[in-house]
C-alpha positions, 0 to 999 in steps of 0.5 A: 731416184726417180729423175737421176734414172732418167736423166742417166739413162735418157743421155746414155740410150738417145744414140742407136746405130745400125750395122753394115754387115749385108748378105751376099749377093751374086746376081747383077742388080742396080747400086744399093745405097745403104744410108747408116744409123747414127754414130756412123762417123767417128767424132775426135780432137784434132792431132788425138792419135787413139781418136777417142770419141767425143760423141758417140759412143758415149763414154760411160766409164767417165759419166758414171766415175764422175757421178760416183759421189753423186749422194753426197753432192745431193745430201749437201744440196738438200741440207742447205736448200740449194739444187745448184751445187746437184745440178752444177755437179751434172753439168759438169760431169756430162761437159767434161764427157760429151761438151767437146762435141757441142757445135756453135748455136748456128747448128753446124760450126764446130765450137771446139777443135774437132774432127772426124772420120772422112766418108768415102764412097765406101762399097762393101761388095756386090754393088753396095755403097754405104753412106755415112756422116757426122751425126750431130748434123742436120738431116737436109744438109746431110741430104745434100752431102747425099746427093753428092756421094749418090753422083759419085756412085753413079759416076763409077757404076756408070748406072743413072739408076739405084736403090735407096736403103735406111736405117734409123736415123738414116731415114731423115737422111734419106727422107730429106733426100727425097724431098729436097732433090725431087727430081732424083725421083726418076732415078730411084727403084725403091726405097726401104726404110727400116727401124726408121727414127724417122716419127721420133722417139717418145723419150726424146720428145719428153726429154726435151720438153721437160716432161720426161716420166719414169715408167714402173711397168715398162722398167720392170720389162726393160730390166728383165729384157736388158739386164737379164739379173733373175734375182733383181727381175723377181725384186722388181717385179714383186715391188712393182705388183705390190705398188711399192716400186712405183711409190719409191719412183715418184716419192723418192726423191727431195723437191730439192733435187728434182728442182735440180736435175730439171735445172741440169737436164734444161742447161745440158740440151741447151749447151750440148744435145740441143746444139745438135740438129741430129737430136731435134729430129728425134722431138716429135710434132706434140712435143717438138714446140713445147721443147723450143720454148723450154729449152730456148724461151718465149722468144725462141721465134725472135730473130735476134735469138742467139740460136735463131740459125739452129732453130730455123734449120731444125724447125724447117727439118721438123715442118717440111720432112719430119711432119710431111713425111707420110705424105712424101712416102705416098706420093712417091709410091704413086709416082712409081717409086716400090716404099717399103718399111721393115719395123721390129718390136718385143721388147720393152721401151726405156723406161723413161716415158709416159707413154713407155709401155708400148710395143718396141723394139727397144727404141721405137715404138711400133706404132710410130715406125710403122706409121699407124699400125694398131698395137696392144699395149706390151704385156697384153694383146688386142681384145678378143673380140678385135677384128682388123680394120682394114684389107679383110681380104688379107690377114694382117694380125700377128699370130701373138694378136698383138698388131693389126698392120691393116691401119700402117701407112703401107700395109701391103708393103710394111714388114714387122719383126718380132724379137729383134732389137733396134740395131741388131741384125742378121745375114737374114735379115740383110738377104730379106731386105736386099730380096724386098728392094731389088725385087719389089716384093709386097708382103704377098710377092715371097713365101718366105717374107710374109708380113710378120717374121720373127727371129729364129730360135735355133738359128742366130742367122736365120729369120722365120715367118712369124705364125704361131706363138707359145702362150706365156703363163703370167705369174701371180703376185703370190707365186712371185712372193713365194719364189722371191723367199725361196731365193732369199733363203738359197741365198743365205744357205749359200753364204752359211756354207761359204762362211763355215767352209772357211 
């Protein structure tokens, strides 16, 4: 149970996409280049009329329809002691849906006959041009196509000058930009990176080494934030205080099928995911080395390597952008350059991580998008007796005393959003980062964007700042006992009356 959970919702949850529904504005400002999440660009065969997608979204329909006798294949497996028939049903099952989009082992040839959607220079209105891209591709090669739509931008505004805005995954995009094309610095306003994928993803990282975990705690958070079943939730929730969901987790599984999911999970990134550069970007530095010797081998370094090309490309993304960019952030700060990062959390992580209960938006973990703010564990807050690292002058502890912003890489100029997932946004949200970008704003500049917002809870479009916070009662095991036999017999009335109804 145990690895078919991760394994499942590893590669159905590694894509996020951000979307492009800005706020008004009628005031003149400098072009805003808006760099979108992954997924921005449709992937489909040549001469397919529906342009059904062959990479992203990913195709759940036929990913769980293929593993519907995924039971049967396994009781096989474990009567004959052989993990290949399970992992050879997997890899089948995740080819058929997604193995069409796999790219040669440079990294960047198609293998297939594929295309996708062109990316024109796209203006939404209001001097705002968004850029998109195939999204299995490397973050510096993207850079350079980036550079080529920025030349166009400035071309039909006649402008030399711009903001640089990016979301998720467009933050390496962007990042890359800023270190590949450094002379463009001159021409650069500000940069806003918001939710930026940029750190990578815990899940990921683990993913691709091989070492992916499944999280009792953080699952019981993902299903009650993300499934919204109370019945299931209070299940869970019973089950995990008692310790018996975390036994089932680690235990429920034969050694002969998690010998085998790891053999699948192993060929799948090697022949499909790991073929996409985009995917390396999200391996963090602790894991990113371990990956390319699980995936590859010992010899990955060889270049007579039969992927030497991809592991050049996505190791010099990695050592030079990845690794750097703090350092690139800073430096560009002193040279004039307004940074700012917009990070959300409150949210459970996916429950596939070792390191999984941690605050999140779903996606990243606070921590990381923020570049070193001190976060609380999820479900906990700093110690009564924390006090904030750093700028003592300002108050840069969260009203819930979950985050002290004080340690981020920017801290007068990093903003945090509580209860907003990864990709969701708002009309608000979209006025707050156009104000933080034409304006310059630090955390102290506007009244109405203090460091800490939150999403409003009478207004779907509206954001808040985030001041004071109603305090939660945790329920005890035995009111989580009680409240479970309650439903149970609710459960069961009903069905007595349905059946002697009829």
């Amino acid at each position: 149970m145990k690895k078919v959970l991760c394994l499942i919702l590893a590669l159905i949850m590694i894509f996020s996409c951000t979307g492009t529904a800005f706020a008004t504005e009628a005031e003149e400002h400098l072009p805003q280049i808006y760099v979108n999440g992954i997924g921005s660009r449709a992937i489909y065969e040549v001469g397919d009329p529906d342009r059904t997608s062959l990479f992203y979204p990913v195709n759940t329909e036929a990913l769980f329809g293929g593993l519907a006798n995924f039971k049967e294949y396994a009781e096989e497996a474990i009567k004959k002691n052989n993990p290949d028939i399970i992992t050879d049903v997997i890899y089948s099952v995740m080819w058929d849906t997604m193995g069409k989009s796999a790219l040669m082992p440079d990294g960047k040839t198609n293998m297939f006959n594929v295309t996708y959607d062109p990316c024109t220079v796209e203006h939404v209105g209001n001097g705002k041009y968004v850029f998109s891209y195939d999204s299995r591709l490397d973050p510096v090669d993207l850079a350079d196509e980036l550079y080529a739509f920025i030349e166009e931008v400035k071309r039909i505004t006649g402008s030399e000058r711009y903001e640089l805005v990016s979301s998720s995954h467009g933050a390496s995009i962007a990042a890359s930009f800023m270190n590949e094309y450094r002379d463009e610095w001159d021409n650069i306003d500000s940069v806003l990176f918001c939710v930026p994928s940029l750190p990578g993803i815990d899940f990921v990282g683990e993913l691709f080494s091989g070492t992916f975990n499944f999280d009792p705690d953080v699952l019981v958070g993902f299903a009650d934030d993300m499934l919204g079943n109370e019945d299931l939730n209070l299940i869970l929730s019973v089950l995990n205080k008692t310790g018996a969901l975390g036994v089932i987790l680690e235990y429920g599984l034969e050694p002969v099928v998690q010998v085998a999911l790891l053999r699948a999970v192993n060929k799948i990134i090697h022949d499909i995911f790991g073929t996409f550069p985009s995917m390396w970007a999200y391996v963090q530095d602790e894991y990113f080395y371990k990956a390319l010797e699980w995936i590859y081998g010992e010899d990955y370094a060889s270049p007579d390597h039969s992927h030497a090309k991809l592991i050049e490309k996505i190791t010099y993304y990695h050592e030079e952008v990845m690794v750097k960019a703090p350092e690139i952030m800073l430096e560009a700060q002193e040279k004039g350059i307004h940074i700012g990062i917009i990070a959300k959390y409150g949210f459970a992580a996916k429950p596939l991580s070792a390191s999984g209960n941690v605050l999140s938006d779903n996606l990243m973990d606070l921590e990381d998008a923020t570049y070193g703010a001190t976060c609380s564990m999820r479900g906990e807050t700093l110690p009564a007796d924390y006090a904030q690292k750093l700028y003592p002058e300002y108050n840069m502890i969260s009203a819930d005393r979950c985050v002290d912003a004080s340690t981020s890489l920017l801290p007068l100029n990093t903003w945090i959003i509580k209860d907003f997932y990864h990709e969701e946004n708002n009309s608000a949200y979209w006025q707050m980062v156009n104000d933080i970008v034409y304006n310059n704003l630090d955390i102290n500049s506007d009244a109405r964007y203090p460091q800490f917002m939150q999403k409003s809870a009478t207004d779907a479009e509206a954001l808040d700042p985030f001041i004071t916070v109603e305090e939660e009662e945790e329920t005890t095991l035995l009111q989580d006992f009680i409240r479970l036999l309650t439903r149970f017999f609710q459960i069961i009335t009903e069905k007595l009356k349905e059946l002697f109804a009829k």
